[in-house]
C-alpha positions in Angstrom: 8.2 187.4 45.2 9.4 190.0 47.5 13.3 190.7 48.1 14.4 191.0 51.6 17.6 191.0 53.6 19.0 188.0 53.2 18.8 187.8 49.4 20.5 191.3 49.1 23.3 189.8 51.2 23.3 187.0 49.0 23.3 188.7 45.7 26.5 191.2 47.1 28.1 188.4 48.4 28.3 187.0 45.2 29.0 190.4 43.5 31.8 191.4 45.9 29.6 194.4 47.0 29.3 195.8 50.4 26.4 197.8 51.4 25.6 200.1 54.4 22.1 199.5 56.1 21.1 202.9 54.3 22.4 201.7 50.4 20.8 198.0 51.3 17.2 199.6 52.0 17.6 202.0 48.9 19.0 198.3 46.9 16.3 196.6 48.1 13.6 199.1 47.4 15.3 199.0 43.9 15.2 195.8 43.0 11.7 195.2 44.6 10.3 197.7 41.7 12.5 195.9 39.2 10.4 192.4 39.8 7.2 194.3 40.6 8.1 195.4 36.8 8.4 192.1 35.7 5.7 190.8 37.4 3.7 193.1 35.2 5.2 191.6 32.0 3.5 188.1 32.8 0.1 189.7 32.4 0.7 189.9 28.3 -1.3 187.2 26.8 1.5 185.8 24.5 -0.4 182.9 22.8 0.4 183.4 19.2 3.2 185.1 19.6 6.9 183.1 17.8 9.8 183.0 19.7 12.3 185.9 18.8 15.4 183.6 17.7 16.9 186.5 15.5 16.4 190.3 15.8 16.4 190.5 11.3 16.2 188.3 9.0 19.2 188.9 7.2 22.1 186.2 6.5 25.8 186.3 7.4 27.4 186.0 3.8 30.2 184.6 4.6 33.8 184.6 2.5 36.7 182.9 2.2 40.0 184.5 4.4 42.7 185.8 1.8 46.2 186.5 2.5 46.6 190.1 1.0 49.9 191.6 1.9 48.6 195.4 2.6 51.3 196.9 4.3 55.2 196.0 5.1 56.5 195.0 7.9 58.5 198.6 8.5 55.4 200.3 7.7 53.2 198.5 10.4 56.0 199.5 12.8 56.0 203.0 12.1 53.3 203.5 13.5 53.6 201.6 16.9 54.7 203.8 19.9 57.2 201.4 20.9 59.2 198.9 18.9 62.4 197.6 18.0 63.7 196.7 14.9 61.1 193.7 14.1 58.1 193.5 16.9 55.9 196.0 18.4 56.7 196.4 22.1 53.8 195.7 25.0 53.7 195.8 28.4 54.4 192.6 30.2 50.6 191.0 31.3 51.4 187.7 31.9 53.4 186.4 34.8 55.1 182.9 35.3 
C-alpha cells in the first residue's frame, strides 16, 4: 500500500491539520516508511505464538472502599488557594 495525495488530505482533514505542499511531501514520505515498516512486521512467522491479552501475570487484589475520616474539613481548606468558609473555589468551566 502506498500513501499518496489524496489520503494525506483525507487523514488532515480528519485531524484538522493543514499542510503546505512542502510539509505534505515530507508527511507523505513519512508515513510511506511507517507502513514500509509495518509491511516488514508481516514477514514474522507467528505460528505458535499466544495472543498477548495481558503484559504480567499478576492479579488486581482488589478491597473493599472504607470511609476513614483523614483530615477535617478546615484542614482540607487550608491548603486550597482559594476558598470560602466551606468549599474550595474553581474557575467556572461549564456554561448554560
Amino acid at each position: 500500500m502506498q500513501i499518496d495525495n489524496t489520503t494525506v488530505d483525507k487523514i488532515a482533514h480528519l485531524a484538522r491539520l493543514e499542510f503546505e505542499n512542502e510539509a505534505k511531501e515530507q508527511i507523505k514520505k513519512d508515513m510511506n516508511n511507517m507502513l514500509s515498516f509495518i509491511e516488514k512486521l508481516n514477514e514474522l512467522d507467528t505460528t505458535n505464538v499466544e495472543p498477548l491479552i495481558y503484559m504480567n501475570n499478576e492479579v488486581n487484589n482488589m478491597r473493599e472502599d472504607e470511609v476513614k475520616k483523614e483530615i477535617t474539613q478546615a484542614e482540607g481548606l487550608k491548603n486550597a488557594p482559594k476558598h470560602d468558609s466551606d468549599y474550595i473555589k474553581v474557575p467556572k468551566v461549564i456554561s448554560k
